[in-house]
N, C-alpha and C positions, 0 to 999 in steps of 0.2 A: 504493500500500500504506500508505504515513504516513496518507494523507489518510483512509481511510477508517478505519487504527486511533484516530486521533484523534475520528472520528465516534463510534467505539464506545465510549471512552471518555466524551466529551461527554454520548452518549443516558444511559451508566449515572449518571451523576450528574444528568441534569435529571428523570430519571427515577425518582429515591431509592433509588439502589441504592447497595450496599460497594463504593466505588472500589478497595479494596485486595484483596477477594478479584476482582474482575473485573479487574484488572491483569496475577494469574498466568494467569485463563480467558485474558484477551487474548493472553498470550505464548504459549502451548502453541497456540491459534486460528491466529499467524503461522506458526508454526513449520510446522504442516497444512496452511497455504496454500501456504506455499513448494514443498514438497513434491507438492503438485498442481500446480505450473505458475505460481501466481501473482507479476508484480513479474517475468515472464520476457520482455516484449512481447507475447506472447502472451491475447488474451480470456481472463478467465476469472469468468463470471458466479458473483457470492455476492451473498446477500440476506440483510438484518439484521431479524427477525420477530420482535414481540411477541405472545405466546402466553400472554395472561392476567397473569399475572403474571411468566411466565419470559423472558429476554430472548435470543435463538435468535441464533448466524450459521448458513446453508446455505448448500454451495457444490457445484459438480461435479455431472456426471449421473448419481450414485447418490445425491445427497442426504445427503453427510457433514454431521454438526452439531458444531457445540460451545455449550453449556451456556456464555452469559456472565454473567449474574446473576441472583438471583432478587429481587422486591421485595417488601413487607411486604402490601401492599393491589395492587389493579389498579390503573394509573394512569389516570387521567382523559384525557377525549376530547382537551380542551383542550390538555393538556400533548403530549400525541401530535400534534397537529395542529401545534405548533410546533416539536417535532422535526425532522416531515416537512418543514417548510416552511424548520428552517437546512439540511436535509441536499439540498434541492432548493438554497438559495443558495452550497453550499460543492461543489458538484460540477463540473466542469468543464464545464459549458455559460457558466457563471457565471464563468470565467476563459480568457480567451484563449490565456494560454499552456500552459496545463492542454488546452484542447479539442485547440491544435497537437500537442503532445507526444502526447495519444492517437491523432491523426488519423495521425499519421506511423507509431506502432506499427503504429496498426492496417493500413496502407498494405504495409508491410514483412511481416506476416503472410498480407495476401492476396497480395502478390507472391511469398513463400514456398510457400504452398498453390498456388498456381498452377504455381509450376515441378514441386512435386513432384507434381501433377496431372499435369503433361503429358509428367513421364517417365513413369510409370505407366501412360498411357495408349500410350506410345510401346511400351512394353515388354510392353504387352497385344497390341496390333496384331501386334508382330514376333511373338510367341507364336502367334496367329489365324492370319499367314501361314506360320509352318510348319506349324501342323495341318493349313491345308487345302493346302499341300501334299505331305503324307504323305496327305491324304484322297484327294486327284485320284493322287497314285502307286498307293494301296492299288487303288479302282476302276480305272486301267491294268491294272495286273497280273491284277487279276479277269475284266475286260473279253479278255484279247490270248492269241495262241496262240502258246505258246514257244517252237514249234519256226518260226513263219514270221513272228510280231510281227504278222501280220492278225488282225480280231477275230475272237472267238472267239462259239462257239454261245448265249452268257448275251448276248450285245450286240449278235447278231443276234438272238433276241426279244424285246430292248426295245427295235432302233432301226427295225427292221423297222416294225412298230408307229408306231414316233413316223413316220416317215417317210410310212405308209400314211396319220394323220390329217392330216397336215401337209397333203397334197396333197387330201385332202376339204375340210377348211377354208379353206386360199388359191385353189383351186382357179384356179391359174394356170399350172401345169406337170403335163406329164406323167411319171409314176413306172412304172419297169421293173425288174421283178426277173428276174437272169438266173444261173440255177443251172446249175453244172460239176460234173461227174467225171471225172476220170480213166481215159482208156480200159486196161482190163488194169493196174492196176498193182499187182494183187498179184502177178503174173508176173515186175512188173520187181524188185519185192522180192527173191520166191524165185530171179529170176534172177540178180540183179546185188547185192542183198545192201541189210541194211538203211540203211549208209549212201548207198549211193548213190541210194535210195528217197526219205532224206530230204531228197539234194540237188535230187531231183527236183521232191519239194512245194516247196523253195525256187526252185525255177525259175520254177513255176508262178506262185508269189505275186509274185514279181518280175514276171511276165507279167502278171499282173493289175493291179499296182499301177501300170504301165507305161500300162495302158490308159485311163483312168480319172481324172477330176480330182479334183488336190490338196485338201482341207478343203472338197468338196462332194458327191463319191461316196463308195460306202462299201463295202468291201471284205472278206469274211469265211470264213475254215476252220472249217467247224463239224461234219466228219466227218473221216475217214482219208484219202480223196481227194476229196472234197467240199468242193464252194466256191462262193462268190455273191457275185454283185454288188449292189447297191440304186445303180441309175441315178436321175440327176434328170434325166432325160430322156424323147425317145419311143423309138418301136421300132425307126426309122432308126439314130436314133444307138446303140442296144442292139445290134443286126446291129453296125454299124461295131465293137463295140467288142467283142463276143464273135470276129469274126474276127480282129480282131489278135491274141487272145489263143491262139486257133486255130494261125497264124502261125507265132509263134511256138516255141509247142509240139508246132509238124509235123504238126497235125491229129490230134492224138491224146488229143481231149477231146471229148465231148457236153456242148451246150449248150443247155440251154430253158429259152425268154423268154414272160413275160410282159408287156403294158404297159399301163396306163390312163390315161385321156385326162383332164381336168379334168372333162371331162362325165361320165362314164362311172363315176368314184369314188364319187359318191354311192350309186349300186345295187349294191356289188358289194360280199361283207363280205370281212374280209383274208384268212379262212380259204378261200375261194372263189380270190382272187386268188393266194394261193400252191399251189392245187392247179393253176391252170393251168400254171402254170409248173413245177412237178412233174411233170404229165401231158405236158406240151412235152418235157421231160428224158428220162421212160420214152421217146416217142417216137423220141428222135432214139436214145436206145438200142438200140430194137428194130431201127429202119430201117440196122443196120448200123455206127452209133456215128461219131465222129469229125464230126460235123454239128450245126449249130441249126435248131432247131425253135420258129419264131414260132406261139405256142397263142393264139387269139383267142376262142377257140368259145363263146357264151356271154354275151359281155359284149356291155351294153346297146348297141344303134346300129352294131352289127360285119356286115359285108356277109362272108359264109362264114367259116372260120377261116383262111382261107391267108395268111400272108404272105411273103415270100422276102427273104431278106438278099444282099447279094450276094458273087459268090464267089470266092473265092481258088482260086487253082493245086495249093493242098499241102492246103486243106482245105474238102472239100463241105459247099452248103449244103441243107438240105430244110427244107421247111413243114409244118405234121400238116394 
């Protein structure tokens, strides 16, 4: 800060200007700089501009000025070029101990900006990870069915989907949708009342969830007593996995399966693929309920529709 009011003062006299009205310009010039930051450690670029005859400081990124002298005539090239040329010899490139002392502000400024950089940045992050987990809670909640915590009928039409392209594009495993209802249970409602209705879907889900592997099957309530599997498997393992659930529940569920093979995905569109399995479902309805019904019919490279699961003691199985 000296060194350069000393420059200002300096330029207004080699320059032919009133050292004494540009004395008071100077002092009120400091007074502005301080006030902006300047003489704090802190950068703070100012430029000293000859403007014809007027002698200019600017400083800061709005471009504050102060007015330091005015001169009688324009000053000459000459005189200007040895201005430039003390104020290049009196600046700290030109003084060792001047270059240190700035090297070191400036040192302590970036290590300042640096730290309060990377709390801010810390303090964004922890921000980002709570949004997205109020994001991934909000989509749970959207996704799951209150009364069993299985997904619900919005997550089975979008995973339904990702799962059906999944297995056209890898085409490395086979995909089985295997849709359940509930035999009679609006009777057990009207009979036994609605809570024990609900315990009843809770049984189910537990049955289901039982069946099925962890963060690779996918499990869903998307009616009153309506529910479905998405296997990542074939139709053996879909049989194995609809009679346990069978099993468990005393035989008192209909079950149709659908499955496609890696080969077979390509020809078949999804809306095709879950009417087999619909139609497998009416099936085993009709044939007296409490049964799965493997529905093949149809799908590319399929030797008749029959297939047969095998069967348990407490609950028959049939093929359409």
């Amino acid at each position: 800060m000296q060194n350069f009011i000393q420059f200002v003062l300096t330029a207004v006299g080699s320059l032919g200007g009133n050292a004494f009205s540009a004395s008071l310009a100077t002092l009120e010039m400091t007074h502005a700089l301080r006030e902006a930051g300047a003489a704090t450690g802190y950068p703070l670029p100012v430029s000293l501009q000859l403007d014809q005859r007027t002698l200019l400081v600017t400083w800061g990124d709005d471009g504050q000025q102060q007015r330091i002298a005015s001169f009688p005539e324009v000053p000459g090239v000459a005189a200007v070029e040895q201005l430039r040329h003390h104020l290049q010899q009196s600046t700290a490139a030109a003084d060792p101990a001047l270059l240190l002392r700035r090297n070191a502000e400036m040192e302590r400024f970036l290590n300042e900006t640096r730290e309060r950089t990377e709390k801010e940045i810390e303090a964004m992050q922890l921000a980002l990870g709570k949004r997205q987990d109020e994001l991934s809670a909000s989509i749970h909640q959207a996704e799951t069915d209150a009364l069993t915590g299985l997904l619900n009928r919005r997550a089975y039409d979008a995973k339904l989907s990702q799962a059906f392209n999944r297995t056209r594009r890898q085409k490395t495993e086979a995909l089985s949708l295997l849709l359940f209802d509930l035999d009679f249970f609006k009777q057990v409602n009207d009979e036994f009342g609605h809570q024990f209705g609900d315990a009843y879907l809770n049984k189910m889900a537990h049955a289901m969830r039982a069946a099925v592997r962890d963060e690779v099957d996918l499990v869903f309530r998307f009616g009153g007593d309506e529910f479905a599997i998405v296997l990542f498997s074939d139709k053996n393992n879909a049989c194995r996995t609809a009679m346990d659930v069978l099993d468990v529940m005393e035989g008192k569920v209909s079950v149709g399966i659908a499955t496609l093979t890696p080969s077979q995905a390509a020809e078949v569109s999804l809306a095709d693929f879950i009417k087999l399995a619909d139609d497998a479902l009416y099936e085993a309805k009709r044939a007296g309920r409490g049964r799965v019904v493997v529905n093949s019919c149809g799908l590319p490279g399929s030797v008749g529709c029959t297939s047969y699961c095998p069967k348990l003691e407490s609950a028959p199985c049939r093929a359409s």
